[in-house]
BANU-609378 format. One record per residue (C-alpha): residue number from 1; x, y, z. Coordinates in steps of 0.05 Angstrom, whole numbers, always signed. Example, Ala and Ser with C-alpha at 12.3 -4.5 7.8 and 13.67 -1.06 7.14 Angstrom:
<pts>
<pt nr="1" c1="+246" c2="-90" c3="+156"/>
<pt nr="2" c1="+273" c2="-21" c3="+143"/>
</pts>
This chain:
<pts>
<pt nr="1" c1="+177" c2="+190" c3="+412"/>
<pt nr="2" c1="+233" c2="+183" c3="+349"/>
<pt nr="3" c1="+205" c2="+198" c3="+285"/>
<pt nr="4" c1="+238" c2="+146" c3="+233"/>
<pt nr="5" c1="+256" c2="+178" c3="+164"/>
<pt nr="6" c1="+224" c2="+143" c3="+106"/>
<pt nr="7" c1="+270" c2="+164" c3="+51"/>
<pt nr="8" c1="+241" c2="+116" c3="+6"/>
<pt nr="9" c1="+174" c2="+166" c3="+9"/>
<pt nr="10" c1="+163" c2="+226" c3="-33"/>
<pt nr="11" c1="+116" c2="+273" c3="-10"/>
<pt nr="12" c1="+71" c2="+310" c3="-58"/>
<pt nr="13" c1="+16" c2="+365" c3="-46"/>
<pt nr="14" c1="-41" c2="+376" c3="-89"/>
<pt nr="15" c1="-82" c2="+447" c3="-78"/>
<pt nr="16" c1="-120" c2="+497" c3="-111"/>
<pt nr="17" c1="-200" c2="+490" c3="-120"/>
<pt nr="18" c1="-197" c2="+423" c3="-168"/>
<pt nr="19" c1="-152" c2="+376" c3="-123"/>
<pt nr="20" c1="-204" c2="+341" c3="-95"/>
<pt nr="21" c1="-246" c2="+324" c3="-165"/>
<pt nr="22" c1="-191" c2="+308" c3="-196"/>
<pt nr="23" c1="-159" c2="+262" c3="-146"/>
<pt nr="24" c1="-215" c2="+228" c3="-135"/>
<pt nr="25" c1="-227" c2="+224" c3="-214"/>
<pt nr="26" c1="-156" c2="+187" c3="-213"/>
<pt nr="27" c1="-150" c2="+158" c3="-155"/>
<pt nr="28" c1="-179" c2="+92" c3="-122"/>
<pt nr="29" c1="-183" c2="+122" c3="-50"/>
<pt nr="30" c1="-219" c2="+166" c3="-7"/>
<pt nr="31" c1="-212" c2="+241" c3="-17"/>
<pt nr="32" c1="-246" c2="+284" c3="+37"/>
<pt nr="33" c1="-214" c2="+356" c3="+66"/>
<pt nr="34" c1="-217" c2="+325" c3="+135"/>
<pt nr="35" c1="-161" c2="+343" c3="+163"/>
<pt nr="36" c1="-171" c2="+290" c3="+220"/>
<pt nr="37" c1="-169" c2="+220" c3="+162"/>
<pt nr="38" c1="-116" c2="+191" c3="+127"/>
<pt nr="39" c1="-140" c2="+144" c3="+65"/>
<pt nr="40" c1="-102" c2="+93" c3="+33"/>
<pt nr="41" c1="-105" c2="+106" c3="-43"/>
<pt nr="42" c1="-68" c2="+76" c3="-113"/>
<pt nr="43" c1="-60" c2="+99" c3="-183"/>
<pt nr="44" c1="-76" c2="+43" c3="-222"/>
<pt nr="45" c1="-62" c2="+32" c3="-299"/>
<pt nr="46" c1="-127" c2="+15" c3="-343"/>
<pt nr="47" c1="-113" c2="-54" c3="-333"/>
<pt nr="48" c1="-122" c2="-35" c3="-262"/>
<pt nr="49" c1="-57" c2="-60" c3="-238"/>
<pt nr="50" c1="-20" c2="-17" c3="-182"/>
<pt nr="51" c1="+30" c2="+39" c3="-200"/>
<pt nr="52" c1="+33" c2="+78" c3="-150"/>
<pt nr="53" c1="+7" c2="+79" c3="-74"/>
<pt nr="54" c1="+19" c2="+101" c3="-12"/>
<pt nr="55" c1="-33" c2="+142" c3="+32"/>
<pt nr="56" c1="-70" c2="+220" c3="+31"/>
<pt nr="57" c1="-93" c2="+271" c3="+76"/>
<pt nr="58" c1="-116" c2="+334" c3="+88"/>
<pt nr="59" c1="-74" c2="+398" c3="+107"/>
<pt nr="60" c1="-57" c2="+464" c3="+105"/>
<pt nr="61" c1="-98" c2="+476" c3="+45"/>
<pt nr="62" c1="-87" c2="+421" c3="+3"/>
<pt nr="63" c1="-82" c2="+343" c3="+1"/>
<pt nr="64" c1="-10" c2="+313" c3="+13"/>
<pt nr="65" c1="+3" c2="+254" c3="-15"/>
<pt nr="66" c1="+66" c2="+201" c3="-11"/>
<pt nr="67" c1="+94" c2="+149" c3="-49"/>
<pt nr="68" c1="+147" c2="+100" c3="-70"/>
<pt nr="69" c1="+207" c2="+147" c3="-93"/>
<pt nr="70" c1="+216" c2="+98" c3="-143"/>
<pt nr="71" c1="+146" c2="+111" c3="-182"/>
<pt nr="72" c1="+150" c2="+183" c3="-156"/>
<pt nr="73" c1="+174" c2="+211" c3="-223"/>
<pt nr="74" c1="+127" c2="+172" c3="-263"/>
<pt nr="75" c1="+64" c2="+182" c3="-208"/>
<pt nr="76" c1="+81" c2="+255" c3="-219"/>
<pt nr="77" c1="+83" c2="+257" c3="-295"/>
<pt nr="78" c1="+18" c2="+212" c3="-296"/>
<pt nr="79" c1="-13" c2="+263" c3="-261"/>
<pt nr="80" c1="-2" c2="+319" c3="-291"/>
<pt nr="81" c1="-24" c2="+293" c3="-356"/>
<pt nr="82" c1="-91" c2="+274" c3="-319"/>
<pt nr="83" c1="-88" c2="+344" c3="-294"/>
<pt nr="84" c1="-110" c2="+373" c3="-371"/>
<pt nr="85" c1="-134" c2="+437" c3="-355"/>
<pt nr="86" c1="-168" c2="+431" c3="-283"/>
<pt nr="87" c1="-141" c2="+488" c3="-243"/>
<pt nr="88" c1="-92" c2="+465" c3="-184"/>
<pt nr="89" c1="-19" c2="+460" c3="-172"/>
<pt nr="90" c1="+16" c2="+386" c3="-169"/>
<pt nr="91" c1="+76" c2="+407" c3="-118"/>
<pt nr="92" c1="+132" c2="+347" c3="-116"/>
<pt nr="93" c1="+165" c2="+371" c3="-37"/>
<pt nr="94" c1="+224" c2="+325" c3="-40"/>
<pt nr="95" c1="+262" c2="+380" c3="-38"/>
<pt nr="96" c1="+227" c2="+415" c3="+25"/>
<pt nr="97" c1="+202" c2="+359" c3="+64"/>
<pt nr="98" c1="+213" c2="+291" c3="+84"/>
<pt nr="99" c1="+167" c2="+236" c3="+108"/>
<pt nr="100" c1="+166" c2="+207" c3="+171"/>
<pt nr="101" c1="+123" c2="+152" c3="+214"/>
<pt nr="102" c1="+119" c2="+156" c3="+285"/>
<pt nr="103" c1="+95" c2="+97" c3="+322"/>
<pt nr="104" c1="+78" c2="+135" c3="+386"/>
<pt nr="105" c1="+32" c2="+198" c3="+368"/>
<pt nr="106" c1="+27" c2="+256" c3="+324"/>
<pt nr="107" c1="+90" c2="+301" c3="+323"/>
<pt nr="108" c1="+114" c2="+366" c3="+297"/>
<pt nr="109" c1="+89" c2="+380" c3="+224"/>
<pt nr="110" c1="+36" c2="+340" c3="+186"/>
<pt nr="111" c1="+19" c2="+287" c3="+224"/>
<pt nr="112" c1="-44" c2="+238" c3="+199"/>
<pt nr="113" c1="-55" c2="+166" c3="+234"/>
<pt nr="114" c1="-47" c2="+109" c3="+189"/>
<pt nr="115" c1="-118" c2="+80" c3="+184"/>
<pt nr="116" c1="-98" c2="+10" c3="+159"/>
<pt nr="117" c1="-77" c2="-12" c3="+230"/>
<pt nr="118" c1="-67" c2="-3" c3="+302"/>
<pt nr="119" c1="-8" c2="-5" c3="+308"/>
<pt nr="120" c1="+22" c2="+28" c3="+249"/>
<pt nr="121" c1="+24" c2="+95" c3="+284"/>
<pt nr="122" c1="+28" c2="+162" c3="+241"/>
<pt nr="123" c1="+49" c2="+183" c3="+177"/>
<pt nr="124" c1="+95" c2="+251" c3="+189"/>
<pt nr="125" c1="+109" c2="+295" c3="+127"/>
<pt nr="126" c1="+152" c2="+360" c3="+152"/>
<pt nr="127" c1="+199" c2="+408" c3="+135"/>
<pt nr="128" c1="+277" c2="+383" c3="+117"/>
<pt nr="129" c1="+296" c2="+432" c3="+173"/>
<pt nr="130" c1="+250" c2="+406" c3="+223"/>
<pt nr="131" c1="+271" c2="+331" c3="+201"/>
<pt nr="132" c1="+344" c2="+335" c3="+213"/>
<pt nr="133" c1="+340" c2="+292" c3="+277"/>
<pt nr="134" c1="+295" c2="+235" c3="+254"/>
<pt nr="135" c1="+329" c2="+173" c3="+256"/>
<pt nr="136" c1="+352" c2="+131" c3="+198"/>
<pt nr="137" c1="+337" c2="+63" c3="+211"/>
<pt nr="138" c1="+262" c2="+40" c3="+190"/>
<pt nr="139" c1="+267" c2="-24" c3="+216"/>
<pt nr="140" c1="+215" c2="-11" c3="+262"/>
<pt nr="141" c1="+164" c2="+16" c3="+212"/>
<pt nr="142" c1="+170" c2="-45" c3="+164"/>
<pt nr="143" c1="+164" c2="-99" c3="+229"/>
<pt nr="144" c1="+110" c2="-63" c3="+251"/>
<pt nr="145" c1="+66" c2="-67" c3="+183"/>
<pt nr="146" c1="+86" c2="-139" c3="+165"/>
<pt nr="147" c1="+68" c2="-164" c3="+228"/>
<pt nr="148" c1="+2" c2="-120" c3="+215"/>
<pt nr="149" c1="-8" c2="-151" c3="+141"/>
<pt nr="150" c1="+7" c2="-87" c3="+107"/>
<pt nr="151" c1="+35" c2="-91" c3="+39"/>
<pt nr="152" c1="+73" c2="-32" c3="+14"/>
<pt nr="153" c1="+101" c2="-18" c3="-63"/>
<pt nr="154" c1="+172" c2="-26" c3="-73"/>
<pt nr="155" c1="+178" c2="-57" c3="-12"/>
<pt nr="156" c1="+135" c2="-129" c3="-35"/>
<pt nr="157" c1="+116" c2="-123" c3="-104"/>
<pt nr="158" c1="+121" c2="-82" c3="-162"/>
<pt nr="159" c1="+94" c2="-24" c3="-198"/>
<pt nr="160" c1="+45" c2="-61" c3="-262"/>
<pt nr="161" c1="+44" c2="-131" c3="-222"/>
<pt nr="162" c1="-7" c2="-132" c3="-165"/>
<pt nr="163" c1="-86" c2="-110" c3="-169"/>
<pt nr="164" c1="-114" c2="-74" c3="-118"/>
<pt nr="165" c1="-155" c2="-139" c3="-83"/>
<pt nr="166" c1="-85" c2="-170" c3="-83"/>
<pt nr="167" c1="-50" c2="-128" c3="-30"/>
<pt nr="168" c1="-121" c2="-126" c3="+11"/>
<pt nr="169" c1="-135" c2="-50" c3="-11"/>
<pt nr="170" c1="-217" c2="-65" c3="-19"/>
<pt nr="171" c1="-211" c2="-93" c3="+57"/>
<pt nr="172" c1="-166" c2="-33" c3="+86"/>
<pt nr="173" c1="-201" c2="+31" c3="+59"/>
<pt nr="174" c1="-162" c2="+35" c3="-4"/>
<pt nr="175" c1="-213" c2="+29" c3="-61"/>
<pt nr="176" c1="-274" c2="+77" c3="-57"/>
<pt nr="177" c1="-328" c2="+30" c3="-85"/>
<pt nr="178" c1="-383" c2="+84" c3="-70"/>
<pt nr="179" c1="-353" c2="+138" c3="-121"/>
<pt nr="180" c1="-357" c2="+140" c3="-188"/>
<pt nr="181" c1="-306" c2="+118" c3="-242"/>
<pt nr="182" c1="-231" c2="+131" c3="-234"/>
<pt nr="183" c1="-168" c2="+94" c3="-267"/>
<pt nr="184" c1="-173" c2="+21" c3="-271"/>
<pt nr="185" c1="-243" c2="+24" c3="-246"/>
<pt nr="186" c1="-276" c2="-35" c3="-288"/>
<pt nr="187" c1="-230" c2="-91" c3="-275"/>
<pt nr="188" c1="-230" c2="-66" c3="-200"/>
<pt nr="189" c1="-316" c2="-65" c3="-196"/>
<pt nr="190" c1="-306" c2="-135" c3="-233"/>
<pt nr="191" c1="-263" c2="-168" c3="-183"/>
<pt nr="192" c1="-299" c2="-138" c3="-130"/>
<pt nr="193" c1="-379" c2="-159" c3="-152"/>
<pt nr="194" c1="-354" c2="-228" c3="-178"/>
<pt nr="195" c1="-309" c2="-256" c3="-115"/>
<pt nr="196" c1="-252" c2="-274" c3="-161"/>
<pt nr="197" c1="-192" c2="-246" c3="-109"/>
<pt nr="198" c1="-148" c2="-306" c3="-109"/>
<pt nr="199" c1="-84" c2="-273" c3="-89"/>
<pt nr="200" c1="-87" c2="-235" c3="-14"/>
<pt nr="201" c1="-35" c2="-226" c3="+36"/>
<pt nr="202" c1="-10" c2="-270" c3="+84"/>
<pt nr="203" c1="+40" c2="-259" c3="+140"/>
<pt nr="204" c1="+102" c2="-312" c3="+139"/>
<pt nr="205" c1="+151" c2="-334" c3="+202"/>
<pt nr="206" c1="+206" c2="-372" c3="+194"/>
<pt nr="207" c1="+281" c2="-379" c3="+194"/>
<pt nr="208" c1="+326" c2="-358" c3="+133"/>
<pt nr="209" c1="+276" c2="-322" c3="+100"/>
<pt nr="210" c1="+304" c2="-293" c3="+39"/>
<pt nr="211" c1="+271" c2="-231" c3="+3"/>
<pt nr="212" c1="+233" c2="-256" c3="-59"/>
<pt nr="213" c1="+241" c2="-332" c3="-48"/>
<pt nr="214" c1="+193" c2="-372" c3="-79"/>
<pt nr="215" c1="+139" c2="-406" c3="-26"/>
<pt nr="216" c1="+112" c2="-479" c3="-45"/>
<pt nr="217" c1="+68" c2="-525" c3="-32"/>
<pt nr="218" c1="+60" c2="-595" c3="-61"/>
<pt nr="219" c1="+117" c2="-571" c3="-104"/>
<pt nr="220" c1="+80" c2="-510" c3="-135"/>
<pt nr="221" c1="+93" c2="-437" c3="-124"/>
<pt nr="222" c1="+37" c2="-406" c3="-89"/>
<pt nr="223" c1="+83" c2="-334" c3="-79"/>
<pt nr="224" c1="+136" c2="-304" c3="-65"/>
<pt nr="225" c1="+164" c2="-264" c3="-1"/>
<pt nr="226" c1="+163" c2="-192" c3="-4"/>
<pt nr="227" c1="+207" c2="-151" c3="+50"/>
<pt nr="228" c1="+234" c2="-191" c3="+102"/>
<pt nr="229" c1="+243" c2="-166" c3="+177"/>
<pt nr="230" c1="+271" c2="-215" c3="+221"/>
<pt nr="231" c1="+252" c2="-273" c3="+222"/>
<pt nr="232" c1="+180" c2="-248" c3="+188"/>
<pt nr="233" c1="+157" c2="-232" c3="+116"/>
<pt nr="234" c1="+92" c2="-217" c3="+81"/>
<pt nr="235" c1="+69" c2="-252" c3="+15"/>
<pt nr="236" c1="+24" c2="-241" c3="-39"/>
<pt nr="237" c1="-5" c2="-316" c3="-53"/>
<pt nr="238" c1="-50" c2="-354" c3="-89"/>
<pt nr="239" c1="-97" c2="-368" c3="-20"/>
<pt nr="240" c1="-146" c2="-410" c3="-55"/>
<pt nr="241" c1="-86" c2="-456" c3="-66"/>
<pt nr="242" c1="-61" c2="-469" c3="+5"/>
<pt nr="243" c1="-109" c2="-526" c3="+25"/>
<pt nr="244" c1="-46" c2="-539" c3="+86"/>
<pt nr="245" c1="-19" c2="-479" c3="+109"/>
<pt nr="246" c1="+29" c2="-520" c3="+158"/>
<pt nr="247" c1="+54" c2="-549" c3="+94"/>
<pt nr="248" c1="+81" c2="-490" c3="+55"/>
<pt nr="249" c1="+168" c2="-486" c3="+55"/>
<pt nr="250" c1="+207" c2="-427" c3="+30"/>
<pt nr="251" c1="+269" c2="-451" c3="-8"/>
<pt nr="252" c1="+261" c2="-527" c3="+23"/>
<pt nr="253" c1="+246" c2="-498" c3="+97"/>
<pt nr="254" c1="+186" c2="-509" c3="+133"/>
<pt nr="255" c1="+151" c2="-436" c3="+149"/>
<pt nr="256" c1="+81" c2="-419" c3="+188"/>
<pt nr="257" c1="+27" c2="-377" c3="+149"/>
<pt nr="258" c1="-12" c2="-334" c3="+180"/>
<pt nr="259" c1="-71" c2="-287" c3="+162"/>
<pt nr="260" c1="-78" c2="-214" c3="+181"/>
<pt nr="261" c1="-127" c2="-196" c3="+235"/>
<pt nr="262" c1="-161" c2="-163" c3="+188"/>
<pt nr="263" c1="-172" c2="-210" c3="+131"/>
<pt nr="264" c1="-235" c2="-235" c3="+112"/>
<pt nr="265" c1="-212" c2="-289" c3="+70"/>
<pt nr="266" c1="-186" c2="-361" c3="+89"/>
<pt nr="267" c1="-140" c2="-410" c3="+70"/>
<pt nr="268" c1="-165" c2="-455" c3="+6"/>
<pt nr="269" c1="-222" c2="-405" c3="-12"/>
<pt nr="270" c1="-235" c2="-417" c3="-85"/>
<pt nr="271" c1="-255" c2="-363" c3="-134"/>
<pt nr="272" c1="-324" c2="-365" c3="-164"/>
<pt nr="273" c1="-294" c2="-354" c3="-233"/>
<pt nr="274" c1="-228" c2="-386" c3="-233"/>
<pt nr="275" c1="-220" c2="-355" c3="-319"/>
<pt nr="276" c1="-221" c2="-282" c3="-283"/>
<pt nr="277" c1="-153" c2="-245" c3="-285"/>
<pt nr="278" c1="-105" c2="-285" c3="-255"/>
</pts>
């Protein structure tokens, strides 16, 4: 199977006998020297809005990591600041390796399964050299994960804009409620103990769908439309809101709403305290 090239990824690799205290320290996600799991995992500011994302594994020795080459340079400098003196090494491999997603199976190099989804295949992080024939287009990768209900950063929201809860992390894997503190921890335990998600993902067909047009109903913006691959999108919106899902438009145009397969939320759930963070 073709490997696509996800040159908006950076890989990292964290190693050396603190990596795995200090990630999970830091980090919302699961950390385990498994080399058999993937976890979905964010940095999140105090506030406990989303900086960086993207998802972790075990190999070779250490814990590779990717994310939005965007936030890479500040995910890197965060990090190392968090680092203080805990002894590892914070590696950034842009230079050495790319990252690649294969929708078929594992290939040649690091090769993890994405646990968010069926269908979203494998995460591939290998050498430049070995990359070279990967193709360019990753059309495929973002169809595949918006038809799946799978927000990505960069991609459908910004860095400081969306809490965890809002792109579905507590419901995918992302947030380790089990471990102890980390970044961002308290407003994340909040949200989670009181039931006041209000904004969750949603999966959008239509025609003319424009990336970051505003979605309505009863002339009120509920969201707006994140990347857009054919004639689908994914949205972060206000679902206790949408009372009529068939009545939502996009720039004055009808479009269906749809939830992810994995959602446990519905359309018009209300908060039970509609003060929390909005």
């Amino acid at each position: 199977m073709a490997v696509t090239q996800r040159k908006d990824r950076v890989p990292f690799r964290f190693s050396g006998p603190d990596a795995q205290k200090l990630l999970n320290d830091v980090l919302t996600g699961t950390f385990e020297a498994d080399a058999a799991k993937a976890h979905w995992w964010a940095l999140l500011s105090p506030q406990g809005k989303i900086q960086a994302e993207g998802l972790a594994a075990w190999a070779e020795d250490g814990f590779w990591l990717d994310a939005n080459a965007d936030v890479a340079e500040s995910f890197f400098k965060r990090m190392r600041l968090y680092k203080l003196r805990a002894n590892l090494a914070i590696q950034d491999m842009s230079a050495t390796h790319a990252v690649g997603w294969s929708a078929g199976g594992p290939e040649p190099g690091i090769s993890h399964l994405d646990p968010r989804g069926k269908a979203l295949g494998w995460r591939i992080i290998a050498p430049r050299e070995m990359a070279k024939d990967w193709t360019d287009s990753d059309l495929g990768w973002h169809a595949t994960r918006i038809a799946e209900g799978v927000t990505e950063l960069g991609s459908d929201y910004e860095a400081d804009s969306r809490f965890p809860h809002d792109v579905g992390m507590d419901l995918l894997g992302g947030v380790d409620f089990a471990k102890g503190c980390y970044v961002g921890q308290e407003v994340v335990s909040r949200m989670q103990h009181r039931g006041t998600a209000r904004r969750r993902p949603v999966i959008v067909s239509g025609a003319g769908l424009q990336h970051g047009g505003a979605l309505e109903l009863n002339g009120r913006e509920i969201g707006a439309l994140g990347h857009v691959a054919g004639d689908r999108s994914i949205a972060i919106v206000r679902i206790d809101r949408i009372d009529d899902p068939a009545a939502v438009t996009s720039n004055g145009v009808a479009v269906n709403l749809a939830l992810p397969e994995w959602a446990s939320y519905r359309f018009g759930e209300t908060s039970s305290n509609d003060s929390e963070t909005d």
